[in-house]
C-alpha positions as CSV (number, residue, x, y, z in Angstrom):
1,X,-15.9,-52.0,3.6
2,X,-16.4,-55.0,1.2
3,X,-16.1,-54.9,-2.5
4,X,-19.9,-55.6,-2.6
5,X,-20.5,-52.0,-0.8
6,X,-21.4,-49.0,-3.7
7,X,-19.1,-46.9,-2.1
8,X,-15.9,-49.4,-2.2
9,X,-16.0,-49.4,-6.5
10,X,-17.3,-45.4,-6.0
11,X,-13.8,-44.5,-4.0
12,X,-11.6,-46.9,-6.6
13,X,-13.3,-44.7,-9.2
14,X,-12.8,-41.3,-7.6
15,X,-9.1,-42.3,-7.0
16,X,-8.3,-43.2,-10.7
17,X,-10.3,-40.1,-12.2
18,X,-8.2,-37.9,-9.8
19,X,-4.7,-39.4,-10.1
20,X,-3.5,-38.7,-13.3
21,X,-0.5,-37.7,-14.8
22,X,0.4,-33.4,-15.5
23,X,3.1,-32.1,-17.2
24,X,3.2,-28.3,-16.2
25,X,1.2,-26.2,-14.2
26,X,-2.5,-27.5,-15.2
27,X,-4.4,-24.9,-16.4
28,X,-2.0,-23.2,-19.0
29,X,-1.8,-27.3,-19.7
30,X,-5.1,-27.3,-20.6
31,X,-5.2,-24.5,-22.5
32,X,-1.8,-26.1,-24.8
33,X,-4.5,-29.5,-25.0
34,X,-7.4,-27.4,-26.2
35,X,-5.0,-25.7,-28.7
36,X,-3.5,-29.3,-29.9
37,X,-7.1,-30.4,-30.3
38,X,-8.4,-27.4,-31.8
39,X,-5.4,-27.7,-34.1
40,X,-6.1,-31.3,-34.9
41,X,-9.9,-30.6,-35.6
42,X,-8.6,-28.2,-38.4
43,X,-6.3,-30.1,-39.9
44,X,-3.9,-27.7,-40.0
45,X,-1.5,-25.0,-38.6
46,X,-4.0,-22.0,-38.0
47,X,-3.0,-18.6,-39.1
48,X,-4.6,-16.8,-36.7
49,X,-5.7,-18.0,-32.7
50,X,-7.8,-16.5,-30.5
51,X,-8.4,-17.9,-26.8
52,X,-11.4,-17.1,-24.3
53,X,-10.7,-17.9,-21.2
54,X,-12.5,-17.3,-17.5
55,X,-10.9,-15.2,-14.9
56,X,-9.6,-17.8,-12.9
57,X,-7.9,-19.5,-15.7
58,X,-6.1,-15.9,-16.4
59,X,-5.0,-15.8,-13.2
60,X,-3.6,-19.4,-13.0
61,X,-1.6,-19.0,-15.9
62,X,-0.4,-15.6,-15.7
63,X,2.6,-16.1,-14.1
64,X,4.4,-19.4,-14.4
65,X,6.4,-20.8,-17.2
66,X,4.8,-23.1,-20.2
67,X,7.0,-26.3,-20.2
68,X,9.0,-27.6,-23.0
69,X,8.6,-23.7,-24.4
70,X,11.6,-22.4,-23.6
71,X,10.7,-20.2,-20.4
72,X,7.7,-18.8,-21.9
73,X,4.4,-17.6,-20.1
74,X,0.8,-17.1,-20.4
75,X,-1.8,-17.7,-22.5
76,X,-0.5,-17.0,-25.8
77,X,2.1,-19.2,-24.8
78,X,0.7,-22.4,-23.6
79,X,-2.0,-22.3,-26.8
80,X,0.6,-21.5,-29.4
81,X,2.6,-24.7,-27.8
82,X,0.0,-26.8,-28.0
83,X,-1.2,-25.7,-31.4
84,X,2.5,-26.2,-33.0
85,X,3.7,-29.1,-30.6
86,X,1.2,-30.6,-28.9
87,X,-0.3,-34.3,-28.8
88,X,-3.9,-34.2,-27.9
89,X,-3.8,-37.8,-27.5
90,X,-1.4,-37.4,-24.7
91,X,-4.5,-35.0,-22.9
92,X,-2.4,-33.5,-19.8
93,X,1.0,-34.5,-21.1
94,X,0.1,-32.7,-24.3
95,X,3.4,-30.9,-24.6
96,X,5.6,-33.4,-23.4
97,X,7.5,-34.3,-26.3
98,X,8.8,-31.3,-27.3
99,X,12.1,-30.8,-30.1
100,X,14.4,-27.7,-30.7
101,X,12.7,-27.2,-33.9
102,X,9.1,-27.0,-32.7
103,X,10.3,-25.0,-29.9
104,X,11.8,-22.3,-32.9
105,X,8.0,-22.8,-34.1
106,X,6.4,-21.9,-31.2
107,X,8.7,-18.6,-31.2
108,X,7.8,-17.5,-34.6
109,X,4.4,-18.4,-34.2
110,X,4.0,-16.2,-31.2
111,X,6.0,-13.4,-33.3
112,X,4.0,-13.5,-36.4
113,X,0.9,-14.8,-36.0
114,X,-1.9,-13.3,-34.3
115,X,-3.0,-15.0,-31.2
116,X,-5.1,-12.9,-28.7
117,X,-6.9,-13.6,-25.8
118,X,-10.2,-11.8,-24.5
119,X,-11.9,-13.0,-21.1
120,X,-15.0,-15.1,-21.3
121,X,-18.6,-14.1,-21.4
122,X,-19.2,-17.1,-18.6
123,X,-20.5,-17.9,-15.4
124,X,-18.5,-21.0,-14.8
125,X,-15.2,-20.6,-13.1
126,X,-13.2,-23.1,-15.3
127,X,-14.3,-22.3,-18.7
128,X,-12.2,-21.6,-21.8
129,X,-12.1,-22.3,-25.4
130,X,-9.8,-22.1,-28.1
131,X,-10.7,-20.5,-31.7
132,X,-8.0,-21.4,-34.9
133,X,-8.0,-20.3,-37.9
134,X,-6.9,-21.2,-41.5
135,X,-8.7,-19.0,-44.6
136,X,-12.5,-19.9,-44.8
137,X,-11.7,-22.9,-42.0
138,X,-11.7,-22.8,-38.5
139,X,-12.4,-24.7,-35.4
140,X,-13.0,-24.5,-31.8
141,X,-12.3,-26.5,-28.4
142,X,-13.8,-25.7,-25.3
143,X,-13.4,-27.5,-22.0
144,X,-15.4,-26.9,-18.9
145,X,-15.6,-27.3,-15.2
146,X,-12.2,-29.6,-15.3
147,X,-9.1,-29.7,-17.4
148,X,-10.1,-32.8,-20.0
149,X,-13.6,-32.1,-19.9
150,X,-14.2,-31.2,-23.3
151,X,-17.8,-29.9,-24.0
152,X,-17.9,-28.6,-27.3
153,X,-16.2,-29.0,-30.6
154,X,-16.9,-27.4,-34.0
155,X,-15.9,-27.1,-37.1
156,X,-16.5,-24.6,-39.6
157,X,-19.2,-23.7,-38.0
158,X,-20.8,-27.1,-37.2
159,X,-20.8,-29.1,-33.9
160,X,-19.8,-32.1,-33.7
161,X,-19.5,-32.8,-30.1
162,X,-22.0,-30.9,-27.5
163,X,-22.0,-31.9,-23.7
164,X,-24.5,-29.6,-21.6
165,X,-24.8,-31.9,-18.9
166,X,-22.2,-31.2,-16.3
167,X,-22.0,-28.3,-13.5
168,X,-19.0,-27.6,-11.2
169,X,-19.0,-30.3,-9.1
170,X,-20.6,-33.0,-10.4
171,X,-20.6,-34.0,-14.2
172,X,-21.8,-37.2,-16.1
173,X,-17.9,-38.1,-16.6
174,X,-17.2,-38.3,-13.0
175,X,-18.0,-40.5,-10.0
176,X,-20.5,-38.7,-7.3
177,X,-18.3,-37.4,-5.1
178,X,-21.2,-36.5,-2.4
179,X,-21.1,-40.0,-1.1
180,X,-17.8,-39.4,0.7
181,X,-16.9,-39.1,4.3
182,X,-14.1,-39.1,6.5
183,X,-15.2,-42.3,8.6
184,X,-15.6,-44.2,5.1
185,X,-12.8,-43.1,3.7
186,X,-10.8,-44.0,6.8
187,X,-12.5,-47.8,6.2
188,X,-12.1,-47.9,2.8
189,X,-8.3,-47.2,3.4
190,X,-8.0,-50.6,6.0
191,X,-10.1,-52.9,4.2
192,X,-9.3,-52.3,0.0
193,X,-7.9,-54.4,-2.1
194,X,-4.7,-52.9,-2.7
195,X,-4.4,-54.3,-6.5
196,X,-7.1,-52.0,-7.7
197,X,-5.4,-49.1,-6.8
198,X,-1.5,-50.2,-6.1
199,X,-0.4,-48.8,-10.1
200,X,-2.0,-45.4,-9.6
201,X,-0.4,-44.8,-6.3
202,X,3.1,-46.2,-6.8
203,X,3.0,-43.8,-10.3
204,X,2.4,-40.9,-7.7
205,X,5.4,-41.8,-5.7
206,X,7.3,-42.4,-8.4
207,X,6.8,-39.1,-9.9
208,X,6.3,-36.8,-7.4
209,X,9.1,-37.9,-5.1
210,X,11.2,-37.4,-8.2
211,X,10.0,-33.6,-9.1
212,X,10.6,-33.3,-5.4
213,X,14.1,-34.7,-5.5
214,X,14.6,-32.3,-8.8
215,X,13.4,-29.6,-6.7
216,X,15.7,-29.8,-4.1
217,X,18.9,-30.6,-6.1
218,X,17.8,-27.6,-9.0
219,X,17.3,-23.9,-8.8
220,X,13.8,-23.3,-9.2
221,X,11.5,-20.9,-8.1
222,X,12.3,-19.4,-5.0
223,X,14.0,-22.7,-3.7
224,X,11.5,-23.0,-1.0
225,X,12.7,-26.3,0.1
226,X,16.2,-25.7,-0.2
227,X,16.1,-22.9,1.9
228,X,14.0,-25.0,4.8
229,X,16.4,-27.6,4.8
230,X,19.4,-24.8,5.0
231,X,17.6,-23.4,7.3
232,X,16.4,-26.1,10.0
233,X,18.4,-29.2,8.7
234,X,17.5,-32.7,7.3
235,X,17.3,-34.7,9.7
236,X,14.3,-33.6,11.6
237,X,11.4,-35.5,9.3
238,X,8.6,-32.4,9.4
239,X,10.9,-30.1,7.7
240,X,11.9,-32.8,5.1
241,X,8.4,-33.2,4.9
242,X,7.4,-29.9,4.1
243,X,10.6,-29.3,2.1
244,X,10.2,-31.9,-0.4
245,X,6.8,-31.3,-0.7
246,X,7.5,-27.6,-1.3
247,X,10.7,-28.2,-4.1
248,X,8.3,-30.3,-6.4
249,X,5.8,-27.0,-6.7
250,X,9.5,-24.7,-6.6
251,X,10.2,-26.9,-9.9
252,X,6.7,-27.2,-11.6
253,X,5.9,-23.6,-11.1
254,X,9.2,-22.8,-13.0
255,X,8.7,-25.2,-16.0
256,X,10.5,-28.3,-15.0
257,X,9.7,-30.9,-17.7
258,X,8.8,-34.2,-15.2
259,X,5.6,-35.0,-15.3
260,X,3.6,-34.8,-11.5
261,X,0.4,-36.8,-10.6
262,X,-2.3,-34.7,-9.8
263,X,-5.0,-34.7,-7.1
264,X,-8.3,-32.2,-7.8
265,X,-7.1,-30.9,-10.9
266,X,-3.8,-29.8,-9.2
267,X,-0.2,-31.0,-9.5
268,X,0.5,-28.6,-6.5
269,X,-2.3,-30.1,-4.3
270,X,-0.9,-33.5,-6.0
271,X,2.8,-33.3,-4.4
272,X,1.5,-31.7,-1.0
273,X,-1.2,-34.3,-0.7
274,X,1.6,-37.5,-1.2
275,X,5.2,-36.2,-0.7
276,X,5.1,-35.6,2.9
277,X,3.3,-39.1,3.6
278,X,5.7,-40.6,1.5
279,X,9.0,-38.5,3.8
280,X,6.8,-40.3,7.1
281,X,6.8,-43.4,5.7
282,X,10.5,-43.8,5.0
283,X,10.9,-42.0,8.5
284,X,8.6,-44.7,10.5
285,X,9.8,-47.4,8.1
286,X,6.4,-48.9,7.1
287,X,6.4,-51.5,5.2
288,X,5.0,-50.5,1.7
289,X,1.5,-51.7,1.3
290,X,0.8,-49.2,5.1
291,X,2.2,-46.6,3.0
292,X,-0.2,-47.1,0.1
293,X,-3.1,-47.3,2.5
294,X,-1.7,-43.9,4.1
295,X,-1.3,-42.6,1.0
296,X,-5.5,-43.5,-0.2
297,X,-6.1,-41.2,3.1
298,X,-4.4,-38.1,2.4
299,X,-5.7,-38.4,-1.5
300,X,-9.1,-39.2,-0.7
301,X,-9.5,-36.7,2.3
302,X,-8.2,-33.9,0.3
303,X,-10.6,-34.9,-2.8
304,X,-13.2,-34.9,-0.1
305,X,-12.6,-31.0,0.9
306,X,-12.1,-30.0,-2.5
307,X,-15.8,-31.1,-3.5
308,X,-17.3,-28.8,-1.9
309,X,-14.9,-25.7,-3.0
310,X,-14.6,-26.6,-6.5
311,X,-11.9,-26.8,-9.1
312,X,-11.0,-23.0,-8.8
313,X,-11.2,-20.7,-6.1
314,X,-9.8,-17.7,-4.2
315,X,-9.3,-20.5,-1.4
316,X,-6.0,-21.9,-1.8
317,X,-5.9,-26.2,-3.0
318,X,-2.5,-26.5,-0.8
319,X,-4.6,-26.0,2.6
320,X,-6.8,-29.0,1.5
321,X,-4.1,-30.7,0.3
322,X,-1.8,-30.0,3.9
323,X,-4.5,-31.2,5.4
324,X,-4.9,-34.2,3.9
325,X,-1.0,-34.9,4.0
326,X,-1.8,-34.1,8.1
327,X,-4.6,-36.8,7.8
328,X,-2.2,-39.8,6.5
329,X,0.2,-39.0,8.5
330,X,-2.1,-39.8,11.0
331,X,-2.7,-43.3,10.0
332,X,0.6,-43.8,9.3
333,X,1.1,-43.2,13.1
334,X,-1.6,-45.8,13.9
335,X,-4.3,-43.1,13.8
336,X,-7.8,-43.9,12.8
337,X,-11.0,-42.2,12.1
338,X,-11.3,-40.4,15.7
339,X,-7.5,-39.1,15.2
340,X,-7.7,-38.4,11.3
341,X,-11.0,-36.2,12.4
342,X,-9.6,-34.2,14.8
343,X,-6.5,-33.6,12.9
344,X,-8.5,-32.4,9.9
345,X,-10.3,-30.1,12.3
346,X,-7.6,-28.7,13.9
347,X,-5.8,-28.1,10.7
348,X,-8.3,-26.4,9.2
349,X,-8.6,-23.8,12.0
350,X,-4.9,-23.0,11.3
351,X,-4.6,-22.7,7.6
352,X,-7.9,-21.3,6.3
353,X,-7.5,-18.2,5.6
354,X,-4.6,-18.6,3.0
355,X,-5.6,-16.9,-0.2
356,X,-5.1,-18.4,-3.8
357,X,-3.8,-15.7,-6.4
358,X,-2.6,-17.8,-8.7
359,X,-0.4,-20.3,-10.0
360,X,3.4,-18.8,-9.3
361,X,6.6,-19.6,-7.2
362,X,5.0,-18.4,-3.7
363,X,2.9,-21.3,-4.1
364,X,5.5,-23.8,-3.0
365,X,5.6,-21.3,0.6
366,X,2.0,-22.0,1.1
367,X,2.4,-25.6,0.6
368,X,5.2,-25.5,3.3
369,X,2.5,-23.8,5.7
370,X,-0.4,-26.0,5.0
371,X,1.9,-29.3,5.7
372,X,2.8,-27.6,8.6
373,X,-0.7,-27.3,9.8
374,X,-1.7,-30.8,9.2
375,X,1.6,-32.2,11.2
376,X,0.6,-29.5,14.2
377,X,-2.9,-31.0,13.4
378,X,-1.6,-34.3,14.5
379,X,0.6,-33.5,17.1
380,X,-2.4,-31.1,18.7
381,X,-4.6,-34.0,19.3
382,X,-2.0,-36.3,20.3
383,X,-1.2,-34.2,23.1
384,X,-4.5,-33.5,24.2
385,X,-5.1,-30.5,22.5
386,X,-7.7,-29.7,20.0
387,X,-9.5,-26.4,18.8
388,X,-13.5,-27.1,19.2
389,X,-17.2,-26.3,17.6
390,X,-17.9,-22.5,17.9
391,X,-13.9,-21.4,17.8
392,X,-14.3,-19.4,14.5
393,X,-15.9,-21.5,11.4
394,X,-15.1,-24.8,13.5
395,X,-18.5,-26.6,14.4
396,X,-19.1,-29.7,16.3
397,X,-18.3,-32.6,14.1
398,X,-15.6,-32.8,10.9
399,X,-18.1,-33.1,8.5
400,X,-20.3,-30.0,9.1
401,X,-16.4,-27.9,9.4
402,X,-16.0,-29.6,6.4
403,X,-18.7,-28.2,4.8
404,X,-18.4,-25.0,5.9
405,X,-15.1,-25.0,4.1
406,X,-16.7,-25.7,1.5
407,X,-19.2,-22.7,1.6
408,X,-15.9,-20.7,2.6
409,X,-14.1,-21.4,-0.5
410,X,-17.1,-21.6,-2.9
411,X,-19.8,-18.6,-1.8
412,X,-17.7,-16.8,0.9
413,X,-14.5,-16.1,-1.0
414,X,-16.2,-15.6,-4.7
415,X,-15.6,-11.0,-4.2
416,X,-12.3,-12.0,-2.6
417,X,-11.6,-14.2,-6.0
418,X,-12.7,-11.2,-8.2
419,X,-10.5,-8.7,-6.3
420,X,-7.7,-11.1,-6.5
421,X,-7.9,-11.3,-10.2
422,X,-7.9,-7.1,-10.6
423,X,-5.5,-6.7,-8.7
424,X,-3.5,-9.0,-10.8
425,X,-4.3,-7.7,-14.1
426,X,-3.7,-4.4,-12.5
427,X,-7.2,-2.6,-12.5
């Protein structure tokens, strides 16, 4: 694929609106950059917040801890510390820069303002918005669809900034992700030039392999991957693979403070995507421009299943993500679009059925499993085994199982989603 080709500058695009940097789990983070925006809209600290947010937004945030907060969760939580600390200007690492003293604010905020929250009235699955108030002022923020998409700002009634044109899957900030395909993205990976996308992927081994590392060496979470490497040693590579991978999410989930780079809106799908292609690489000692090209597979493959799904759904990101991890590891091996293909396929069969209920330690588990899936992926086909068209919702051909996926995780699993979310909030 030559530079001249639509699709070469439509895969560099994809890849840098994707990759970008998260502090936090990202939905309570986007809720802390709608507050800091809100905030800054005003012009001033707000006496009084309330937040409207969409169900799955409530259930991502319900349960892990705000960063830079002081172990605090929930809504209230990541608003208030993006209304008292935040830097919209720093979008998804809104909260990064956090002091003792604005920590002590977000406490008393939280104890003596009122800040409620009350679902949406809204169709869309990633919807929120974020209401201050000062006497006669106020503003709002919502964002839509993704977590920097603002659509609507007001003041005191008055909007200044309206954006109705975007739906879940495609919007007019982001690059048409329909074009994609396994077998292009597999050529893409070969022929690129690796300077227009070598800074965005040696950020995501910088900072996920270093989350990972935290992971590992903290307590946080459950300790996933400590207990698999306790458990089944270092020194095989699949178990460091899905260790590593696993510790990052152990850490995020529990408010550790180092940023991750994200894939589809998700640091978790982020560190399972690259971590376990980055333990392969060491392991095969490739030299580190393979790596790179490895690592534009797993990203770009995973990106690929998750536009069909959308941002949110009761399907959970790590099985794309595993999957895609499965898929450069594959190329790392020497793989190519006839191996990545059936590895995709026969992961998919495996790991399908894993349920998302929300951001929280178990997460880092289900990581472990869909990693799993995408090296038994591999290894199946390798060995001559494969799962075919007709077993299940496999059908002939990795794009049409890829799109049943897709209807899976977006029309198939949309009750499952709703009884997910009350049984969480307990109804």
């Amino acid at each position: 694929m030559n530079k001249s080709d639509k699709r070469y500058t439509a895969y560099v695009d994809i890849l840098h609106e994707e990759l970008m940097p998260a502090m936090g789990c990202t939905e309570p983070i986007a809720i802390a950059y709608a507050g800091a925006m809100a905030r800054k809209v005003l012009g001033q600290l707000p006496e009084r917040v309330l937040v409207e947010a969409s169900d799955n937004i409530i259930k991502n945030v319900k349960s892990v801890v705000v960063p830079n907060t002081g172990n605090l969760k929930g809504i209230e939580a990541a608003a208030v510390a993006g209304i008292v600390a935040g830097d919209a200007d720093k979008v998804l690492e809104v909260i990064s820069i956090v002091n003792d003293e604005e920590r002590t604010g977000m406490a008393d905020f939280l104890n003596t303002k009122e800040v409620k929250v009350k679902p949406a009235n809204t169709n869309v699955i990633f919807d929120l918005i974020v209401h201050v108030f000062n006497g006669d002022d106020c503003a709002s923020v919502q964002i839509s669809h993704y977590h920097t998409n603002i659509v609507r700002i007001t003041k005191n009634g008055e909007t200044t900034l309206f954006n109705h044109h975007c739906d879940d899957l495609n919007t007019k900030h982001k690059t048409d992700r329909t074009i994609m395909s396994v077998e292009a993205i597999v050529e893409f990976a070969d022929s690129v030039d690796l300077s227009d996308v070598r800074v965005a992927l040696k950020k995501q081994i910088e900072y996920n392999s270093a989350i990972a590392q935290e992971g590992i060496q903290g307590k946080w979470g459950a300790n996933v991957g400590s207990v698999l490497l306790k458990t089944w040693g270092e020194n095989d590579v699949k178990v460091r693979a899905k260790a590593f991978a696993a510790a990052g999410s152990d850490a995020r989930m529990s408010g550790c403070e180092l940023p991750v780079m994200i894939v589809s809106g998700s640091g978790n799908q982020g560190l399972a995507t690259s971590v376990p292609v980055i333990e392969y690489a060491k392991e095969l000692k490739v030299d580190e421009d393979t790596m790179l090209r490895a690592l534009l597979v797993s990203n770009l493959i995973t990106i690929h299943q998750k536009t069909g799904i959308g941002r949110l759904s009761a399907f959970c990101g790590a099985v794309s993500a595993g999957v895609g991890a499965g898929a450069g590891i594959t190329y790392l091996h020497g793989g190519r679009y006839k191996e990545v293909a059936h590895t995709i396929v026969n992961a998919l069969a495996i790991v399908s059925g894993i349920v998302c209920d929300g951001a929280k330690p178990s997460c880092a588990g289900k990581i472990a499993s869909a990693v799993e899936a995408g090296i038994l992926g591999y290894h199946m086909y390798k060995n001559g085994q494969q799962f075919y068209g007709g077993d299940g919702i496999v059908v002939k051909g990795v794009e049409n199982t890829i799109k049943n996926i897709g209807r899976l995780g977006s029309v198939g699993m949309r009750e499952t989603d709703k009884e997910i979310i009350r049984m969480m909030l307990g109804e």
